[in-house]
C-alpha positions in Angstrom: -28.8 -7.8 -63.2 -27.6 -4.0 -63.5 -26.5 -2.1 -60.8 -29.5 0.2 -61.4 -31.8 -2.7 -61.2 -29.9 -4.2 -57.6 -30.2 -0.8 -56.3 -33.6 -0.3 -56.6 -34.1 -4.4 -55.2 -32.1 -3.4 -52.0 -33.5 -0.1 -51.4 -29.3 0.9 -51.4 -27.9 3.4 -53.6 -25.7 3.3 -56.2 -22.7 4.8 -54.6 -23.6 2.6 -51.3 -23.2 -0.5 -53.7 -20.1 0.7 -55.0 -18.8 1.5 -51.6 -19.4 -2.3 -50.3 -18.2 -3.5 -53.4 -14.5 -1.8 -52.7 -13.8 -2.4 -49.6 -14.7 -5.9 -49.2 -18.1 -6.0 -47.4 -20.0 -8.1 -50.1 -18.2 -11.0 -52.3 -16.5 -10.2 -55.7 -18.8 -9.4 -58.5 -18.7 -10.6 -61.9 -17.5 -7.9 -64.7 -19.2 -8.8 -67.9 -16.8 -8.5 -71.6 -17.8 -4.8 -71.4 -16.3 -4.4 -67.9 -19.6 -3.3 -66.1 -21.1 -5.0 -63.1 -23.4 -8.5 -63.3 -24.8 -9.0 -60.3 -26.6 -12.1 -59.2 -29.6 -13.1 -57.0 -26.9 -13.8 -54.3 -25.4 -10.8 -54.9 -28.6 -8.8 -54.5 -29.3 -11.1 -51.4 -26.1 -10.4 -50.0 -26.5 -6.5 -50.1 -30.0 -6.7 -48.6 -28.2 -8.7 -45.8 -25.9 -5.7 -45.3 -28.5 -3.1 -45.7 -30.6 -5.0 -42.5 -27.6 -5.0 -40.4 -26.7 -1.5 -41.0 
């Protein structure tokens, strides 16, 4: 899944993702060959986790 397509899952922004991303709140995500983001269902599930406890 594109980061695009997780943001509009979690209701989170792009920069919000990014943000969690660096500094360690969600678990590593996959890069694919072409060095952009893969995310998972876990992943998105993850972030939606972090968006209810905001």
């Amino acid at each position: 899944m594109k980061l695009s397509e997780v943001a509009d899952r979690t209701g989170l922004s792009t920069p919000t993702i990014r943000f969690y991303e660096k500094s360690g709140l969600c678990p590593s995500i996959e890069r694919g060959p072409n060095g952009k983001r893969r995310f998972s269902a876990t992943d998105s599930e993850w972030l939606m986790l972090l968006a209810s406890l905001r």
